[in-house]
Every structure is written in structure tokens, then in C-alpha cells.
ROROPA-106884 format. One record per residue: chain; residue in one letter; x, y, z of N, C-alpha, C, CB in turn. Coordinates in Angstrom, 1 decimal, padded with zeros to 4 digits, always signed. Glycine has a CB too. Example, Ala and Ser with C-alpha at 12.3 -4.5 7.8 and 13.67 -1.06 7.14 Angstrom:
PT cadena residuo     nX     nY     nZ    caX    caY    caZ     cX     cY     cZ    cbX    cbY    cbZ
PT      A       a +013.2 -005.7 +007.8 +012.3 -004.5 +007.8 +013.2 -003.3 +007.8 +011.3 -004.5 +009.0
PT      A       s +012.8 -002.2 +007.1 +013.7 -001.1 +007.1 +012.9 +000.0 +007.9 +014.1 -000.6 +005.7
***
This chain:
PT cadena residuo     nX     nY     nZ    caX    caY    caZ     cX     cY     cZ    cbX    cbY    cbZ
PT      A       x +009.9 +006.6 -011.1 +008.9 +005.8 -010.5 +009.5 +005.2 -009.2 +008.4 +004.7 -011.4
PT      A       x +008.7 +005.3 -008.3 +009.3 +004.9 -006.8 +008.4 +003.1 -006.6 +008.5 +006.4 -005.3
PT      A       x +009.1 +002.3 -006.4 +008.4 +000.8 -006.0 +009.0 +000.4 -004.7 +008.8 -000.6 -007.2
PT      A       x +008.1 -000.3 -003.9 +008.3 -000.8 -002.6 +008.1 -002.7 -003.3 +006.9 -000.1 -001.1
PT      A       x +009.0 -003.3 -002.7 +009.2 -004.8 -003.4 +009.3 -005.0 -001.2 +011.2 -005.2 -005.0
PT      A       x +008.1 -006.2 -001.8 +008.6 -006.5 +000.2 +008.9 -008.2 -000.3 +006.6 -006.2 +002.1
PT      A       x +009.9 -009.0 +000.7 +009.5 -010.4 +000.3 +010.9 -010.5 +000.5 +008.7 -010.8 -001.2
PT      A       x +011.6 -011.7 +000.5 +012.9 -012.1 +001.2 +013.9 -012.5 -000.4 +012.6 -013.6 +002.5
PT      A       x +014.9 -012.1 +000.3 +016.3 -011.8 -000.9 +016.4 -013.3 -001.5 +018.2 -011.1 +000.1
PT      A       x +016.3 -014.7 -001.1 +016.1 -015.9 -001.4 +015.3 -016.0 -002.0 +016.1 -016.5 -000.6
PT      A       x +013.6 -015.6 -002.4 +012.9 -016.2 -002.5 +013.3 -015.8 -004.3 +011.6 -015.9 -001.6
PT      A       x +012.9 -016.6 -005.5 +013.4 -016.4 -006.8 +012.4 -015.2 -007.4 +013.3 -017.7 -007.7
PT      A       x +011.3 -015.4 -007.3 +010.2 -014.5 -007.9 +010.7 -013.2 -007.5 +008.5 -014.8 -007.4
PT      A       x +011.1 -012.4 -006.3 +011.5 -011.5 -005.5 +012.6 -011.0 -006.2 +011.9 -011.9 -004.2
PT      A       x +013.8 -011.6 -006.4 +015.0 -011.6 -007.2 +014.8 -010.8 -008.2 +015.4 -012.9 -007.6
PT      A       x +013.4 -012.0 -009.1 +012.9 -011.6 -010.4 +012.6 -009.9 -010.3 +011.4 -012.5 -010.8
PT      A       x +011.5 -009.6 -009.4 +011.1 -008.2 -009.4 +012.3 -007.0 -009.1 +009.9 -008.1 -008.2
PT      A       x +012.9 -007.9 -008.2 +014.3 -006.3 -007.9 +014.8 -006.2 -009.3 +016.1 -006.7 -006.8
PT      A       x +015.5 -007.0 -009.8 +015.8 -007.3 -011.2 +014.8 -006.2 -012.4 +015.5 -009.2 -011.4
PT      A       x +013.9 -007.0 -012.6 +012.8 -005.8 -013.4 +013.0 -004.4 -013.0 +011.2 -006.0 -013.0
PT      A       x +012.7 -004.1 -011.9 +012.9 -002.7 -011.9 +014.0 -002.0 -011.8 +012.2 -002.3 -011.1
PT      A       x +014.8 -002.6 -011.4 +016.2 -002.0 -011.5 +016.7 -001.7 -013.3 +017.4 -003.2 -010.6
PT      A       x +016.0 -003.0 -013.7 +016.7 -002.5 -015.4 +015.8 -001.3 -015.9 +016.6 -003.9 -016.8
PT      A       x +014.9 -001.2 -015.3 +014.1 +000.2 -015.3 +014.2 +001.0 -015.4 +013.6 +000.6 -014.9
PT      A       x +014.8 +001.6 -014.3 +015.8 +002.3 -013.6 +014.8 +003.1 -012.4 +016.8 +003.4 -014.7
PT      A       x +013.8 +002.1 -011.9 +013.0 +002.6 -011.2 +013.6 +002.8 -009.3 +011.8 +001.7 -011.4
PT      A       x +013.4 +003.8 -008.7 +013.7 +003.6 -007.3 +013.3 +002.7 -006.8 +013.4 +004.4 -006.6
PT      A       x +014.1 +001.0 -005.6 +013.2 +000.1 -005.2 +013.7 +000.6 -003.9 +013.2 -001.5 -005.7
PT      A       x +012.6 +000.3 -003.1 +012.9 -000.1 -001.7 +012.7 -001.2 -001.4 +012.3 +000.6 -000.8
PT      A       x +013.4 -001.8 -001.0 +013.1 -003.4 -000.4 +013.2 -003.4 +000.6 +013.9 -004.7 -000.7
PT      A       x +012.1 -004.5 +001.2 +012.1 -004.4 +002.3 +012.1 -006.1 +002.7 +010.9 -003.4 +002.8
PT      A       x +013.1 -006.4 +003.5 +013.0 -008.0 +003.6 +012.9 -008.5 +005.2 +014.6 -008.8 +002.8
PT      A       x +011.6 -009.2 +004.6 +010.8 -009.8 +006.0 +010.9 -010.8 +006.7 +009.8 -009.9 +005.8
PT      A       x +012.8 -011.4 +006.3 +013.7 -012.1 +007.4 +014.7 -011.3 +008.2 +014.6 -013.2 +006.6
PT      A       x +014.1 -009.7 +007.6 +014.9 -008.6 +008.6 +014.4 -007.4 +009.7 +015.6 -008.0 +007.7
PT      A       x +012.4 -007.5 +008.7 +011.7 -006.8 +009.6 +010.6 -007.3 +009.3 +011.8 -005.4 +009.7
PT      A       x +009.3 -007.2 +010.4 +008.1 -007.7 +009.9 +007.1 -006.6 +009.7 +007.7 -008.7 +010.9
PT      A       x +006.5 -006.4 +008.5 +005.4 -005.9 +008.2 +004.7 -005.3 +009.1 +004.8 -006.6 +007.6
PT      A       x +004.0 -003.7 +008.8 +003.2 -003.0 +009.1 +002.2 -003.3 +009.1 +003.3 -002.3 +008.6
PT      A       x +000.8 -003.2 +010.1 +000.0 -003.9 +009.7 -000.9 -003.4 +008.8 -000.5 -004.4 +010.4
PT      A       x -000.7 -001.9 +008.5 -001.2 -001.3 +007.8 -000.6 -001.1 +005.8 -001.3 -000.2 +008.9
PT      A       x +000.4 -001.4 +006.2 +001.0 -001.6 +004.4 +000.0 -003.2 +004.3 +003.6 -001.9 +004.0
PT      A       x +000.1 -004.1 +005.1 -000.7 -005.5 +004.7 -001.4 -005.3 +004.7 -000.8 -006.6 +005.2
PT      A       x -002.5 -004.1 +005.5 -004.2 -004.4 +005.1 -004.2 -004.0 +003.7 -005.5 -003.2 +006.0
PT      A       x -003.8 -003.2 +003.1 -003.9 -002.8 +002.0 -003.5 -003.3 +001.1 -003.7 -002.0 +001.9
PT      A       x -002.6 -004.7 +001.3 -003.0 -005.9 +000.5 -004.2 -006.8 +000.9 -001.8 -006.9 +000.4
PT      A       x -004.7 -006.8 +002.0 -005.8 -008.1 +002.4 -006.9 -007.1 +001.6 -006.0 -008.6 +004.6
PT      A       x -007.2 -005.8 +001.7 -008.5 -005.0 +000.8 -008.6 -005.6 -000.1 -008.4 -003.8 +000.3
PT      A       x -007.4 -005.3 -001.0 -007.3 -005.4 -002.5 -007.9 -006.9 -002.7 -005.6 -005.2 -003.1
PT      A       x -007.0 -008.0 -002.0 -006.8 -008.9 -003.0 -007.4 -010.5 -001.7 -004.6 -008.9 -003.8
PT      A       x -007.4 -010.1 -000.4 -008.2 -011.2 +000.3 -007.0 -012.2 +000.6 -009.4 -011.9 -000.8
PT      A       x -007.1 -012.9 +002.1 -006.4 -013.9 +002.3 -006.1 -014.7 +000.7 -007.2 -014.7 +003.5
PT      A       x -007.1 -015.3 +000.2 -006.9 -016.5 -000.7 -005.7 -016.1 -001.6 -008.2 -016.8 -001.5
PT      A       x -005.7 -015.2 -002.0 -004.5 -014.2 -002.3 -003.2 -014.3 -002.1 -004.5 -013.2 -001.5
PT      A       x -003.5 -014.3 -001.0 -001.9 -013.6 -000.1 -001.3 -014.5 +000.1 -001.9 -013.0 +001.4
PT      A       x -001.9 -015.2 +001.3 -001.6 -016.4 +001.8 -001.3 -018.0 +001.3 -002.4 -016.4 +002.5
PT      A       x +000.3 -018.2 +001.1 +000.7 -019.1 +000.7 +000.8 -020.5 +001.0 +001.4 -018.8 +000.4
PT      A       x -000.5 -021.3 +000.7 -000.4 -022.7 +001.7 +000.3 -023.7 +001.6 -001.6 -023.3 +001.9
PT      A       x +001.0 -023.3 +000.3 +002.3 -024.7 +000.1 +003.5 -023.8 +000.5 +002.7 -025.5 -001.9
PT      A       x +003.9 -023.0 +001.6 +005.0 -022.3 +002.0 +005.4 -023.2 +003.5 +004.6 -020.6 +002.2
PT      A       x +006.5 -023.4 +003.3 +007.2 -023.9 +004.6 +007.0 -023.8 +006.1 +008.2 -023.6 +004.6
PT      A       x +007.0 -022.3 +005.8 +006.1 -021.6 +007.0 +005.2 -021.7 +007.4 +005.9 -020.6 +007.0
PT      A       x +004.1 -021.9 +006.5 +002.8 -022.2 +006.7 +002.6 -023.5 +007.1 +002.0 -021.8 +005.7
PT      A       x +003.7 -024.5 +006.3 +003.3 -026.3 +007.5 +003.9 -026.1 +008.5 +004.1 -028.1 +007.1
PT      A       x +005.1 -025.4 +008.7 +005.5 -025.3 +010.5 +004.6 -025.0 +011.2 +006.4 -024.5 +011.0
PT      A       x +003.8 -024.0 +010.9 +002.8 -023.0 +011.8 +001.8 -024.0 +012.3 +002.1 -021.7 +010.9
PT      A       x +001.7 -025.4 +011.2 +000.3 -026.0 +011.5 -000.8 -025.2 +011.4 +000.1 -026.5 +012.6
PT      A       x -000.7 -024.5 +010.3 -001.8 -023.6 +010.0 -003.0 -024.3 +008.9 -001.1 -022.0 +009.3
PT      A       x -002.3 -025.7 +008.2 -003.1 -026.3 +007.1 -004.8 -026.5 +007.7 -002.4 -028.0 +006.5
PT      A       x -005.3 -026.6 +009.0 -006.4 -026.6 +008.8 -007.0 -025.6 +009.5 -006.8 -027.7 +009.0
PT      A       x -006.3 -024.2 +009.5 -006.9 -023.3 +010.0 -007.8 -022.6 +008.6 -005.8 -022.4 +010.8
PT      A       x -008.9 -022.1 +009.5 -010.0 -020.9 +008.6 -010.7 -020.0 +009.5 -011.3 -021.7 +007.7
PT      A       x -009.9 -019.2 +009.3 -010.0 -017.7 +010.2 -010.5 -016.5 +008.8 -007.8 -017.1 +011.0
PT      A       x -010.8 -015.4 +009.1 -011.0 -014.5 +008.1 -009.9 -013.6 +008.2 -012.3 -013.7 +008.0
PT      A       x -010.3 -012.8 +007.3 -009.1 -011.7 +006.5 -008.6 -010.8 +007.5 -009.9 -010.6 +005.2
PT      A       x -008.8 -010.7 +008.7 -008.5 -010.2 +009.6 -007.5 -010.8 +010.8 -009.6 -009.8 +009.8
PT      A       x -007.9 -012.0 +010.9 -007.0 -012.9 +011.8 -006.1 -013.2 +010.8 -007.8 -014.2 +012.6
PT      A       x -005.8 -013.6 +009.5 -004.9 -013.7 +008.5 -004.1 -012.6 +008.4 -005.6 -013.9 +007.3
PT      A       x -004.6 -011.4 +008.7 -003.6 -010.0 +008.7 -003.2 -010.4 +010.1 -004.4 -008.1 +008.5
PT      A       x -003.4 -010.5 +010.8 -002.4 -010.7 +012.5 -001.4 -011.3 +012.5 -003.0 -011.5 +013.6
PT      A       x -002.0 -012.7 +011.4 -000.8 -013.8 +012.0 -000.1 -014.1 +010.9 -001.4 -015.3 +012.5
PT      A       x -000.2 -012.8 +010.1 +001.0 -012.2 +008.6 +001.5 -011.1 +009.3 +000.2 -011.4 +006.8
PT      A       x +001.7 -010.5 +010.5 +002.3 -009.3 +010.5 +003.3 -010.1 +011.3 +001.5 -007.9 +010.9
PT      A       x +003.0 -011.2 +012.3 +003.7 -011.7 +013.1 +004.7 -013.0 +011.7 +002.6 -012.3 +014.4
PT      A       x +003.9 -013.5 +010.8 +005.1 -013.9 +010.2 +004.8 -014.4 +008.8 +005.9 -014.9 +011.0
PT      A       x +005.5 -013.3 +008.6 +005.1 -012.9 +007.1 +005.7 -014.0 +005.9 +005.9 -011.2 +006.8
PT      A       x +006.4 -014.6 +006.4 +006.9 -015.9 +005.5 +005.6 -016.6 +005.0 +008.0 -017.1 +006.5
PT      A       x +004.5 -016.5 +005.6 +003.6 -017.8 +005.0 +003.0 -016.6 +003.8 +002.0 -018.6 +006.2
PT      A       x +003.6 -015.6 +003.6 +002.4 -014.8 +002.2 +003.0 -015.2 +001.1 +002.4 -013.0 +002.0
PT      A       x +002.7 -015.3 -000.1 +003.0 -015.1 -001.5 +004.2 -013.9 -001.7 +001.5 -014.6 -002.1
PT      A       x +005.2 -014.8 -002.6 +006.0 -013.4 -002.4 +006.4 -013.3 -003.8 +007.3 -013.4 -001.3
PT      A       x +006.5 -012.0 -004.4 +006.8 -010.4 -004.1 +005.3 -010.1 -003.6 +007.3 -009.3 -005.5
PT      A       x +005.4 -008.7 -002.6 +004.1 -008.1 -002.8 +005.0 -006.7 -003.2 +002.9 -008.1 -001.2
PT      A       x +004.3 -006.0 -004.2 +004.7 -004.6 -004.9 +003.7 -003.7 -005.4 +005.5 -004.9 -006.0
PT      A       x +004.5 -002.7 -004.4 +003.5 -001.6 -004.5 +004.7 -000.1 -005.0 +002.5 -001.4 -002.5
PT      A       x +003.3 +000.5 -005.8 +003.5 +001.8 -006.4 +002.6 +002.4 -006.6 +004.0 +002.0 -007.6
PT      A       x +002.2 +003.6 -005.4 +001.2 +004.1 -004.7 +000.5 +003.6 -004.6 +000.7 +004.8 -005.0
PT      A       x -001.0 +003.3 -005.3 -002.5 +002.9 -005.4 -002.1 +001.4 -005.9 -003.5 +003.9 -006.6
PT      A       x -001.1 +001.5 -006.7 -000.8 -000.1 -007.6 -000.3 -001.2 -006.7 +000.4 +000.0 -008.8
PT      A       x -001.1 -002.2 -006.7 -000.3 -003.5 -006.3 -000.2 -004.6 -006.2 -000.1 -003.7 -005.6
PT      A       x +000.3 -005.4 -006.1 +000.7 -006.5 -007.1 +001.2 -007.5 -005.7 +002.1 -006.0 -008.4
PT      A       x +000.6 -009.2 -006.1 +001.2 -010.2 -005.7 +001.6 -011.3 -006.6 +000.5 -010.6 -004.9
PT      A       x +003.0 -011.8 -005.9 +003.4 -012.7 -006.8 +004.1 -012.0 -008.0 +002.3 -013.7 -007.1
PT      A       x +004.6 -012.9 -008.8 +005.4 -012.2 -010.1 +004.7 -012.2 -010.7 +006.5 -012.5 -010.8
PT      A       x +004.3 -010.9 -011.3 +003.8 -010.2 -012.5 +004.1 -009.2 -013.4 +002.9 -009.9 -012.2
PT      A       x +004.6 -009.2 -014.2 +005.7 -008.8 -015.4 +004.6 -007.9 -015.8 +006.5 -010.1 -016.8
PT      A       x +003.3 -008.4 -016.3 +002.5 -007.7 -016.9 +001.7 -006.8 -016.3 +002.0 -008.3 -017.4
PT      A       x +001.5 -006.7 -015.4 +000.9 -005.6 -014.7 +002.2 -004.6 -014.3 +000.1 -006.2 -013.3
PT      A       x +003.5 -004.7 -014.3 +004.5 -003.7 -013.6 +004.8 -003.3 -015.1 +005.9 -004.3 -012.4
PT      A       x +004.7 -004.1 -016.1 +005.4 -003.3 -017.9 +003.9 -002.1 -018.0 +005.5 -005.1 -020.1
PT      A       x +002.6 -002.3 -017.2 +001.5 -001.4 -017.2 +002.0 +000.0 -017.0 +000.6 -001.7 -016.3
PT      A       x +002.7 +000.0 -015.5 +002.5 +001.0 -014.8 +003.8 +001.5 -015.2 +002.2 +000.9 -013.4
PT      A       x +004.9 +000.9 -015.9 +005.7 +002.1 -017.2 +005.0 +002.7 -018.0 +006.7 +001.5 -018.3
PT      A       x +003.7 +001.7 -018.6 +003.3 +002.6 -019.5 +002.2 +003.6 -019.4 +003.0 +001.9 -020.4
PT      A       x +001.8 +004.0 -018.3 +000.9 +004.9 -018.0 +001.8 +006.4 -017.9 +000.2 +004.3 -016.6
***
């Protein structure tokens, strides 16, 4: 099984997911987004799935620096100003092909072993 784990080597939940799949013995690719910033096309395909409310983490550090607390833009200006900085999302985001996942979720990734 091949997983893409995006989200920064600090963050604990992130940790958590490298961790999971490695005892797996699944291929990860990480990709950490204090070293490159997101595609904007791997992120639409989290904003499809799952919608700013989602993604976007409003008790993140990033997101009070940004002074973003009283912004309300849609799912599209939210993908812009995530590709430019991706620290205000929810993190892990994990994907395996079609599958994907925000935040830690044990139970949805013990799924896609068992399929």
C-alpha cells in the first residue's frame, strides 16, 4: 500500500500517522509543508471531499497570525490561501488513491488494510 501523509514533522497527530503506517509496513511519502507548499491540485481534492470547514484549522497559530479569524471567503479562496500557507489546515491530510483522510484517524486507515 502506497500513502502520501502531508503535514509537518512537529505536529503530534502527523508523528502519530507516520508511525501507523510504518508499523504497517506501508510505503509513506511525506511530504512536509515547512519544506514545500502544496499543489493546488492534491488540495482541491481535499476542499471536494471534505470543504473548508474541514480543512481549515481556526485554533492554529497560523491562522491568528494571518488575521484570518474574521475572514469568510469560500472553498475556493480557502484553496489559494492553503496553497500559499498551508500551516492553517488540519493536520495529517492522508491520501491512498481515492482514500482520504483529515486529521488523525486510526479508523478509517485500519479500513483501508482491510479492504
Amino acid at each position: 500500500m502506497d500513502v502520501q501523509v502531508f503535514g509537518i514533522k512537529n505536529d503530534a497527530d502527523t508523528r502519530k500517522a507516520l508511525r501507523f503506517f510504518k508499523e504497517r509496513r506501508a510505503k509513506v511519502h511525506f511530504m512536509d509543508f515547512k519544506q514545500r507548499n502544496p499543489s493546488k491540485g492534491e488540495l482541491k481534492r481535499f476542499f471536494d471531499r471534505f470543504g473548508e470547514e474541514k480543512l481549515v484549522d481556526r485554533d492554529s497559530k497560523r491562522f491568528e497570525a494571518l488575521g484570518l479569524r474574521t475572514a469568510y471567503y469560500g472553498d475556493e479562496r480557502w484553496l489559494e490561501i492553503a496553497c500559499e500557507e498551508p500551516l492553517i489546515l488540519r493536520m495529517p491530510l492522508v491520501r491512498s488513491g481515492n482514500r482520504l483522510t483529515v486529521g488523525h484517524d486510526e479508523e478509517s486507515w485500519k479500513e483501508w488494510f482491510a479492504d
